[in-house]
C-alpha positions as CSV (number, residue, x, y, z in Angstrom):
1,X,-16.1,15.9,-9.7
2,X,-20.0,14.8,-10.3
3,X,-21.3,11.7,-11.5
4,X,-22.8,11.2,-14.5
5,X,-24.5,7.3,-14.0
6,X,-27.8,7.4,-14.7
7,X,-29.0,6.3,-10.8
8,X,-26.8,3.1,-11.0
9,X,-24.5,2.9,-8.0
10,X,-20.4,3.5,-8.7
11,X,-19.9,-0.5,-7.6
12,X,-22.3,-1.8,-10.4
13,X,-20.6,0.2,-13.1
14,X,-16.5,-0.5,-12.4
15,X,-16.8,-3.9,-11.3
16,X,-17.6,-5.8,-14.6
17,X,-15.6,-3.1,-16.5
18,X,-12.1,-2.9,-14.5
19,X,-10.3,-6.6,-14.1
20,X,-7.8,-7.0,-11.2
21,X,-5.7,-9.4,-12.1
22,X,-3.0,-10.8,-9.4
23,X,0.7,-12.3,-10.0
24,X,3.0,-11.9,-7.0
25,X,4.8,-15.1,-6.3
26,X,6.4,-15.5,-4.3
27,X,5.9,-12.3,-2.4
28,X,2.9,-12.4,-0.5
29,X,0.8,-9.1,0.9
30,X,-0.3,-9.5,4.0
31,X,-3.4,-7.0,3.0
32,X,-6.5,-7.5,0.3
33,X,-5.0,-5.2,-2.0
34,X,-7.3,-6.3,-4.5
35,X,-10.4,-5.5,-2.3
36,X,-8.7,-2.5,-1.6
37,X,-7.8,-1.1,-5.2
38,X,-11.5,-2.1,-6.2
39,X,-12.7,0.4,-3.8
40,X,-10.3,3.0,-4.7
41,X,-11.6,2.9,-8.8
42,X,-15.6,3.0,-6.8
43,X,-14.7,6.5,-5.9
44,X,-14.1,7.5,-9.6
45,X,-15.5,8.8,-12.1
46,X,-16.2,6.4,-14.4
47,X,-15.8,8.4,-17.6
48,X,-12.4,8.7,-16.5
49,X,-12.4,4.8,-16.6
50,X,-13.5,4.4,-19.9
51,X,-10.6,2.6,-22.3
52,X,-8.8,1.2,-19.3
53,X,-9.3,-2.7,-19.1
54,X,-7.3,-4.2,-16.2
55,X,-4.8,-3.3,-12.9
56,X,-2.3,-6.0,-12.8
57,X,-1.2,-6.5,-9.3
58,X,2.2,-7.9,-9.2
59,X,5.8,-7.5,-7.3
60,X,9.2,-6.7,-8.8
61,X,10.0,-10.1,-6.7
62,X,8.7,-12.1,-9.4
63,X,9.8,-10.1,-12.9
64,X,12.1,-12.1,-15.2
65,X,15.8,-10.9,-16.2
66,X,14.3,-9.3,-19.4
67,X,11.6,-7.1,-17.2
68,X,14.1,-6.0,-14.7
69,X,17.0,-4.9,-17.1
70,X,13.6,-2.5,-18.8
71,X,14.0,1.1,-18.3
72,X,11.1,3.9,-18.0
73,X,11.2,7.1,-18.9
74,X,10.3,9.9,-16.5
75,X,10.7,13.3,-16.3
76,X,13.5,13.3,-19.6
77,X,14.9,10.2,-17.2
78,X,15.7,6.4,-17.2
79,X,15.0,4.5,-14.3
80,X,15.2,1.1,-13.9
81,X,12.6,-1.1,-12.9
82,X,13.9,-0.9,-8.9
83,X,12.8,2.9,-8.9
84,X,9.5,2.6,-10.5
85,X,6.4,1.5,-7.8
86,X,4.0,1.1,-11.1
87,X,3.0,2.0,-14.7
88,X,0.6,2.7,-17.4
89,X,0.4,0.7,-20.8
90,X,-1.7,3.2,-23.4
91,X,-3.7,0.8,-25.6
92,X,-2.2,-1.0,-28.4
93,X,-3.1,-2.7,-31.7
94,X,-6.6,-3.2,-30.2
95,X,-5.7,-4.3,-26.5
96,X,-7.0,-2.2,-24.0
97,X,-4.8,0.3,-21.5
98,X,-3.9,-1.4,-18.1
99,X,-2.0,-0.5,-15.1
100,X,0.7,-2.6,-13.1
101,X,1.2,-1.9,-9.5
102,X,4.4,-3.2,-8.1
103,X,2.9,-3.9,-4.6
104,X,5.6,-4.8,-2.5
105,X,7.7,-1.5,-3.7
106,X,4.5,0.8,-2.3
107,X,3.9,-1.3,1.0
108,X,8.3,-1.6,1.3
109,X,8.4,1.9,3.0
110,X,5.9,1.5,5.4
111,X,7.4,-0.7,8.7
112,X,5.7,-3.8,8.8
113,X,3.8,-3.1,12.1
114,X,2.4,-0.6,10.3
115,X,1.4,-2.1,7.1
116,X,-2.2,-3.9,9.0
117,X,-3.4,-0.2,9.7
118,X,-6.1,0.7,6.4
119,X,-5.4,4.1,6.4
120,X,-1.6,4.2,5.6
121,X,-1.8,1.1,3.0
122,X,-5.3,2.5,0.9
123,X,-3.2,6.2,1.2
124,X,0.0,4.2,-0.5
125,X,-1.8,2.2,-3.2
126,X,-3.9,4.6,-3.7
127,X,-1.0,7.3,-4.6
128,X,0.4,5.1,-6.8
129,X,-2.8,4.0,-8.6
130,X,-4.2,7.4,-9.1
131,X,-1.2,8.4,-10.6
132,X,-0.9,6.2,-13.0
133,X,-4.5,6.6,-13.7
134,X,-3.8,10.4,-14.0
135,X,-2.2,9.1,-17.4
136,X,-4.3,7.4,-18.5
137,X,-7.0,10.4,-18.1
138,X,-4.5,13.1,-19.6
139,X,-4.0,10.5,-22.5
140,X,-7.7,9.9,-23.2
141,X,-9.9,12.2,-21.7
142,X,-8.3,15.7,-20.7
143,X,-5.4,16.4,-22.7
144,X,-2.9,19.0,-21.0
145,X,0.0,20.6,-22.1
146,X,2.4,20.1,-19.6
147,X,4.8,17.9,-18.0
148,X,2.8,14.4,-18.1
149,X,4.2,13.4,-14.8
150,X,3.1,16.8,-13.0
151,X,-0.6,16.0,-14.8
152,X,-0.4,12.7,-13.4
153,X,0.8,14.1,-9.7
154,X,-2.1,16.0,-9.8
155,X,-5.4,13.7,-10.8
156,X,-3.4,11.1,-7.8
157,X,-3.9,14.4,-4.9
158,X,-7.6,15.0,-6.7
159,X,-8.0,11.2,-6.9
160,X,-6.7,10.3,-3.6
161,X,-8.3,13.6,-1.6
162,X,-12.1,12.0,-3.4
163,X,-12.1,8.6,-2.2
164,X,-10.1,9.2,1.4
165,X,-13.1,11.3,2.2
166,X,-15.8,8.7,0.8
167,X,-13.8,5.9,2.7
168,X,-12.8,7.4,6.1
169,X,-14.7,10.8,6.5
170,X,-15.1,10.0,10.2
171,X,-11.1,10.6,10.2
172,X,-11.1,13.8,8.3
173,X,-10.9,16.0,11.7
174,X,-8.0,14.5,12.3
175,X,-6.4,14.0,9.6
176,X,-5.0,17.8,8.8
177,X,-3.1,17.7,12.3
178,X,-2.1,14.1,11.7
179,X,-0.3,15.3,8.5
180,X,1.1,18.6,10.0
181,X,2.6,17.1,12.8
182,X,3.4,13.6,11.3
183,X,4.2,14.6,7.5
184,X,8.0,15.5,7.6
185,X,8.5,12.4,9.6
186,X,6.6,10.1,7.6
187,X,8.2,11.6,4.6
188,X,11.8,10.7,5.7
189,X,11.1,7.4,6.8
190,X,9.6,6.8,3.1
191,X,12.5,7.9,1.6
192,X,14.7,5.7,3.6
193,X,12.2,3.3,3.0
194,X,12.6,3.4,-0.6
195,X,16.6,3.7,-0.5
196,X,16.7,0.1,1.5
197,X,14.1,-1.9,-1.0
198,X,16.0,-0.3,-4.1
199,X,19.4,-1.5,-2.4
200,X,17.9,-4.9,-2.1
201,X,16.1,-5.4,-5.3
202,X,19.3,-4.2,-7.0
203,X,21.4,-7.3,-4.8
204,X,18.7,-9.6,-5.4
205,X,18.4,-8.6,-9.3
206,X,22.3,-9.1,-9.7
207,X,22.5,-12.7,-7.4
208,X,19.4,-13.4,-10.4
209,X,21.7,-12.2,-13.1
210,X,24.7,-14.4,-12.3
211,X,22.2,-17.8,-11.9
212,X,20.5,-16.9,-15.5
């Protein structure tokens, strides 16, 4: 991917154009994810960017009864809001496209001793984002046809693979290993991860149910 931005640095292009807006209460990172998603979109393309007006960081902690009963579709699937770690609002009758990230689902895997360390928490947000970006690209900029989520899988590994190397290219060398010897590990723990926060949410969503 090249840059097409007329000498102007990355930072002085995204920052007045992409809002990050945050509403997690009461769940509170314990990270700047905002400083953190702002430079994840530096590393972009910013053609890629055009049409999308805001992230919305927020927590599944916080949503309303309405919210959480909303289902999206995936893959010729429903899943409810407990499955989903983010999503991607086209634009509509003149508002601009925006993403939601649903922070504490993407940090819930990763054991909280673990959570302070850069590299795992920019690698987990910045999954998520760039995958919801990827459909935001395939809607408005390169239109595939193929299975919208595999598009989307693929612009968050191109995504991801850019600004890793622009953030922490002194890690690269060790980074392959890292992943050969730590990657089916990791990958288990992530799933259990995942299966604990959905059993919680989905306690917490019905104890919410039963007050409303």
């Amino acid at each position: 991917m090249t840059w097409r931005n007329n000498g102007k640095s990355p930072a002085s292009i995204l920052k007045p154009a992409i809002a990050i807006h945050e509403n997690y209460d009461p769940y509170k990172p314990r990270l700047n994810v905002r400083k953190m998603v702002a430079t994840l979109l530096d590393s972009v393309d910013p053609d890629y960017l055009q049409g999308l007006g805001s992230i919305v960081l927020s927590s599944q902690t916080q949503l309303p009864r309405k919210e959480r009963r909303k289902k999206f579709l995936s893959r010729g699937h429903k899943l409810p809001a407990a499955k989903v770690a983010g999503f991607y609002r086209q634009s509509w009758k003149g508002q601009p496209a925006f993403i939601e990230l649903y922070v504490d689902k993407i940090l819930a895997p990763i054991p909280s001793g673990l959570r302070r360390l850069p590299l795992l928490s920019f690698f987990a947000i910045g999954k998520v984002l760039f995958h919801e970006l990827g459909h935001h690209i395939h809607k408005t900029t390169r239109p595939e046809f193929k299975e919208r989520e595999d598009v989307a899988d693929e612009w968050s590994r191109k995504l991801l693979k850019v600004a890793v190397r622009r953030q922490y290219r002194y890690a690269i060398p060790f980074l392959r290993p890292a992943v050969r010897i730590l990657g089916p590990p990791i990958k288990r723990l992530v799933a259990l991860g995942n299966r604990m926060y959905e059993k919680n949410q989905l306690k917490r969503s019905r104890s919410k149910e039963s007050r409303d």
